[in-house]
C-alpha positions as CSV (number, residue, x, y, z in Angstrom):
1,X,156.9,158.4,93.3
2,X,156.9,157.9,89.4
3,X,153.8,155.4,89.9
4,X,151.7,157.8,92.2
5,X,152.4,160.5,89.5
6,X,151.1,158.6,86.5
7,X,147.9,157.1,89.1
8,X,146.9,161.2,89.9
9,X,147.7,161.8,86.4
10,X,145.3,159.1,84.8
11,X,143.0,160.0,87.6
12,X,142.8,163.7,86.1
13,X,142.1,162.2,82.8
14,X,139.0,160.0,83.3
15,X,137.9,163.3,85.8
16,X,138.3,166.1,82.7
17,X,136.7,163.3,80.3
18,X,133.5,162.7,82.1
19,X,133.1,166.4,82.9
20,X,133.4,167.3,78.9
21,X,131.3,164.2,78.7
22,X,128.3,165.4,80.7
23,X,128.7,168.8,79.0
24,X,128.5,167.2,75.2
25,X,126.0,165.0,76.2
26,X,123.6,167.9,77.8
27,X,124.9,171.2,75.0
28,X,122.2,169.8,72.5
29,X,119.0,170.3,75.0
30,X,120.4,174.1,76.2
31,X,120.8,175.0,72.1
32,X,117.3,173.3,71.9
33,X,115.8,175.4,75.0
34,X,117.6,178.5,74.4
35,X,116.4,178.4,70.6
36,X,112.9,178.4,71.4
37,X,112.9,181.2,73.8
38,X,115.0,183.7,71.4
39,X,112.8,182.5,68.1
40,X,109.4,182.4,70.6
41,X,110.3,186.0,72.1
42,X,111.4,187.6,68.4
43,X,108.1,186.9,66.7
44,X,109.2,183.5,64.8
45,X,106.9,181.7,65.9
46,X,106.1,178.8,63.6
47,X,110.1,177.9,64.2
48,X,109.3,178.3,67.7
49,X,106.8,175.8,67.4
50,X,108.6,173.3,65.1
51,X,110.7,172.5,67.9
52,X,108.0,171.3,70.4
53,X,106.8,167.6,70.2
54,X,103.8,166.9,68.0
55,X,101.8,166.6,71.0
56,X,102.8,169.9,72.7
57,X,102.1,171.1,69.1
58,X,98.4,169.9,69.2
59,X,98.4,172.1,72.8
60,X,99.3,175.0,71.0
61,X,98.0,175.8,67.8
62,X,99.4,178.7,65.9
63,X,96.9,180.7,66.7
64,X,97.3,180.2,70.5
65,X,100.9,180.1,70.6
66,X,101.5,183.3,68.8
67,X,98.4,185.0,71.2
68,X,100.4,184.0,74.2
69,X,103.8,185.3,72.7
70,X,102.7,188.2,70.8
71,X,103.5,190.8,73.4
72,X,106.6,189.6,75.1
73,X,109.8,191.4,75.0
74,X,112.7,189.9,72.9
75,X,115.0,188.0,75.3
76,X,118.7,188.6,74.5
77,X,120.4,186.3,77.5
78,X,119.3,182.9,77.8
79,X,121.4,180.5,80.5
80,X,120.8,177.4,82.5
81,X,121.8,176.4,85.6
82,X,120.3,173.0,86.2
83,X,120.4,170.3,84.0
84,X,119.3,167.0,84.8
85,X,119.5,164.2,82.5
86,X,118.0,160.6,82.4
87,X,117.9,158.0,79.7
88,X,113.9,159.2,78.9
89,X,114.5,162.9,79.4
90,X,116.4,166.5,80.2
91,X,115.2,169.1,82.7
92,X,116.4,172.3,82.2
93,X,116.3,175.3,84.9
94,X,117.5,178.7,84.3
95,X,117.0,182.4,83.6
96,X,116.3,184.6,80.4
97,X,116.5,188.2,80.4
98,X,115.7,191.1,78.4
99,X,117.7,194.2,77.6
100,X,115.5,196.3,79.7
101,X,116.4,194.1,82.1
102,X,113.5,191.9,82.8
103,X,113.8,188.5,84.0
104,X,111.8,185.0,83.4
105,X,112.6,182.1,84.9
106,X,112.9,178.9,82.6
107,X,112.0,175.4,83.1
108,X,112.3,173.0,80.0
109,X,112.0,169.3,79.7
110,X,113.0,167.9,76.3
111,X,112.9,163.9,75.3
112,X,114.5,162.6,72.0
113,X,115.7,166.6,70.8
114,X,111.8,167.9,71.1
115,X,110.6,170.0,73.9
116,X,108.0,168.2,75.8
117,X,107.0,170.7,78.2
118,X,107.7,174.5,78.6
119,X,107.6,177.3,81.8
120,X,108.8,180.7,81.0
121,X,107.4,182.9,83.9
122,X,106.8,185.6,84.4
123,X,106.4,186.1,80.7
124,X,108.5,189.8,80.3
125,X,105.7,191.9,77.7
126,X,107.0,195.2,75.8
């Protein structure tokens, strides 16, 4: 009885370790997303755009990027449901909202802590 204990015991262990594991390993990537929508949606948009890769960057010059993000509302909730991660990248899936209530939803995919590619739709304007 002693030895089953310890077995469903160690069992528990390795179960609660590899679920904190998956959440350390996939926290940096939501921070990552979930800064770029607040600091996109709030009118900081060069920080916005120092998170993207350099090539994304070349996509979206400041001019553009702030054109496309000029009029949306501030997002104040930002969550994730989906995260899916590889060795050569994160996809991210989830919802932001605003505090009128409007919703987008979010599709991220982030390689090496830089967004690679970006959906926010519908984008929620003021």
């Amino acid at each position: 009885m002693r030895t089953f204990v310890i077995v469903i015991l160690a069992l528990s262990a390795i179960g609660v370790g590899g679920i904190a594991a998956v959440m350390y390993l996939t926290a940096g990537p939501g921070v990552l997303a979930r800064q770029f929508v607040v600091l996109s949606s709030t009118g900081n948009y060069d920080a916005a755009r120092a998170l993207l890769h350099p090539q994304l960057q070349k996509d979206f010059p400041p001019e553009l990027f702030e054109e496309r993000f000029a009029r949306v509302a501030p997002y104040t909730e930002v969550s994730f449901a989906s995260v899916e991660t590889t060795e050569a990248h994160t996809r991210l899936q989830g919802r932001a909202t605003t505090a009128s209530g409007c919703a987008s939803g979010l599709a991220f995919e982030l390689r090496e802590g830089q967004i690679t590619a970006f959906e926010i739709n519908p984008l929620c304007t003021e």
